[in-house]
TORVEXDREN-97455 format. One line per 4 residues: number of its first residue (from 1); their letters; for each residue x, y, z of C-alpha. Coordinates in steps of 0.05 Angstrom, whole numbers. Last residue first. Layout:
residues N
NUM) a) X Y Z | ...
end
This chain:
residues 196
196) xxxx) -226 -290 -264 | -182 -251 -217 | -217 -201 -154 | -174 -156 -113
192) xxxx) -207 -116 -64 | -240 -188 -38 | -231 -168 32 | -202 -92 40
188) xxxx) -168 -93 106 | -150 -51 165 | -203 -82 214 | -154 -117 264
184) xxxx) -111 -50 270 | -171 -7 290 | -139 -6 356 | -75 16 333
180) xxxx) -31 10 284 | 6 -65 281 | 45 -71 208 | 9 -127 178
176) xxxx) -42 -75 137 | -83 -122 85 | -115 -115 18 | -154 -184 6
172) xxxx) -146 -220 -49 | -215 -264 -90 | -200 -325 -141 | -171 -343 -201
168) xxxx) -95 -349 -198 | -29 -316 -239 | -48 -244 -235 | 24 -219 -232
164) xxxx) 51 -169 -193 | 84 -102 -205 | 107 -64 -144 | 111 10 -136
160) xxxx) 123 45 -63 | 110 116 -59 | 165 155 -49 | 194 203 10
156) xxxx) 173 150 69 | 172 187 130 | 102 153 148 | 122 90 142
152) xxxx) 93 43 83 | 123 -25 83 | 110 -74 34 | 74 -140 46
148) xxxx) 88 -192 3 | 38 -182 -65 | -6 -238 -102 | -1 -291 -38
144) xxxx) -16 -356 -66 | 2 -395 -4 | -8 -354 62 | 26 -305 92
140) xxxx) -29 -282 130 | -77 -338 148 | -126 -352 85 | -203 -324 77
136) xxxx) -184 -274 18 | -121 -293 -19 | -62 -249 1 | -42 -175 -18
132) xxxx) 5 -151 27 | 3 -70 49 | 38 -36 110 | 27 20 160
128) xxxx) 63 75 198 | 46 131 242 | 35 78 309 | 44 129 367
124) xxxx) 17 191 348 | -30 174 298 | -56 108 340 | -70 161 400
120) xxxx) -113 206 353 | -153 137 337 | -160 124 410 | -179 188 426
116) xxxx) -226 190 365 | -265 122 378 | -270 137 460 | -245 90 514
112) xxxx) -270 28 539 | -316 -14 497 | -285 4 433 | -339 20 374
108) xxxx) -333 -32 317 | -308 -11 261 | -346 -4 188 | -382 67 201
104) xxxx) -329 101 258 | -280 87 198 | -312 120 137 | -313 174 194
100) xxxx) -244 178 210 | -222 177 136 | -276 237 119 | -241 279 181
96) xxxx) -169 257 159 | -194 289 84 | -205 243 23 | -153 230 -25
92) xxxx) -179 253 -95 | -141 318 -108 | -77 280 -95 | -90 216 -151
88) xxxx) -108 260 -197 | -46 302 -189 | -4 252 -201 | 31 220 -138
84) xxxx) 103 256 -108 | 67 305 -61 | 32 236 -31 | 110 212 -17
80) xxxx) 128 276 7 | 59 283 54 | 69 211 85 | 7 215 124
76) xxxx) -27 176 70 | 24 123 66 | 32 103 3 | 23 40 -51
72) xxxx) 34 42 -129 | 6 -18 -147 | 14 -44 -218 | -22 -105 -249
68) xxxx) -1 -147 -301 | -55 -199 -318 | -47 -275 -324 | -119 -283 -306
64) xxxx) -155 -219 -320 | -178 -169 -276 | -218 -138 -223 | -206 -80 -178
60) xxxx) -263 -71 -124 | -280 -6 -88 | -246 39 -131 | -240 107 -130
56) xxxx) -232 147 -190 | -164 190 -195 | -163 178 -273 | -98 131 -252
52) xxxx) -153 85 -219 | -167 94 -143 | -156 50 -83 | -165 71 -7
48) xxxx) -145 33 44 | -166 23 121 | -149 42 196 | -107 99 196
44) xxxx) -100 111 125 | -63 64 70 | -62 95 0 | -61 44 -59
40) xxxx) -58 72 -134 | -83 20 -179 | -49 9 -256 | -73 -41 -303
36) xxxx) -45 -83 -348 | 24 -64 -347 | 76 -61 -391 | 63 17 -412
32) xxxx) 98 61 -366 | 77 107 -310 | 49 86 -244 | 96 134 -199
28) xxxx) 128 184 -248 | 203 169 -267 | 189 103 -294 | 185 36 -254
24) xxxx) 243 3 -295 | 289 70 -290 | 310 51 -216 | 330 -11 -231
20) xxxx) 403 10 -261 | 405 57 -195 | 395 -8 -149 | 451 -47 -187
16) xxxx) 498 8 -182 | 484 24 -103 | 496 -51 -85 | 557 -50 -119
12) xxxx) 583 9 -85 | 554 -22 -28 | 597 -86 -39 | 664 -43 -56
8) xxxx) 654 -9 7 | 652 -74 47 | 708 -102 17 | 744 -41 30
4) xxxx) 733 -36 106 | 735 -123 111 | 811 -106 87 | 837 -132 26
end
């Protein structure tokens, strides 16, 4: 057989076994009933919001040890993938101009350069993000790490949906590892996450 065939035989393959997972996350983004709880994570130039499935948003999730918890993560300038969330979830993400400001209050001001240019700059030329959830106060890609990091561009069509476990006590920390900008370094939520 020759490597053509073999090869289109394996992505055939491939394409079968990703379709027969397809229906385990539920047509809509967050539905189905085997979870716990349900968070809806949208990453921003330079932080994360989280809201609830009402459309609330969330400044700390807590749960349950051994809870199942389902993030459905996006890339706020991804305008398919946000057209694909609930309409709760749409009506409650916060304008670029709120974003940049909830910024310009928890980041440190650059000593060379101006907040916005450098913000419009990260826009342009570093659109895309990611999201890992790791223990708060351990190195990135740590031990115990509750979600590897997913990536979020900004031509993604979809949201991204991940169920994890909540197998350890302790504090998690939401956390971009995909390099954006200046505001990179402060693109976390630390203790977002909290298990007892």
């Amino acid at each position: 057989m020759s490597p053509t065939v073999q090869r289109r035989k394996f992505l055939a393959a491939l394409g079968a076994s990703v379709a027969s997972l397809s229906g385990c996350v539920g047509n809509l983004p967050g539905g189905g009933d085997d979870v716990d709880r349900t968070i809806y994570v949208g990453a921003y130039h330079w932080g994360f919001v989280i809201f609830d499935k009402s459309g609330e948003e969330q400044e700390r999730v807590s749960l349950q040890r051994n809870d199942v918890l389902r993030v459905v993560s996006f890339n706020t300038g991804a305008s398919q993938a946000v057209q694909s969330l609930p309409a709760s979830i749409r009506d409650a993400l916060p304008d670029h101009e709120a974003l940049e400001e909830r910024n310009e209050e928890r980041i440190p001001p650059p000593t060379d350069g101006d907040f916005h240019e450098l913000l419009e700059e990260a826009n342009e030329q570093y659109p895309d993000h990611s999201l890992a959830i790791i223990p708060s106060g351990q190195v990135h890609m740590g031990g115990g790490m509750m979600m590897h990091p997913v990536a979020l561009p900004q031509n993604a069509t979809r949201p991204v949906v991940r169920q994890v476990g909540a197998t350890r006590r302790g504090d998690y920390t939401l956390s971009c590892l995909t390099y954006c900008g200046y505001g990179h370094p402060y693109m976390e939520i630390d203790g977002g996450i909290i298990v007892t």
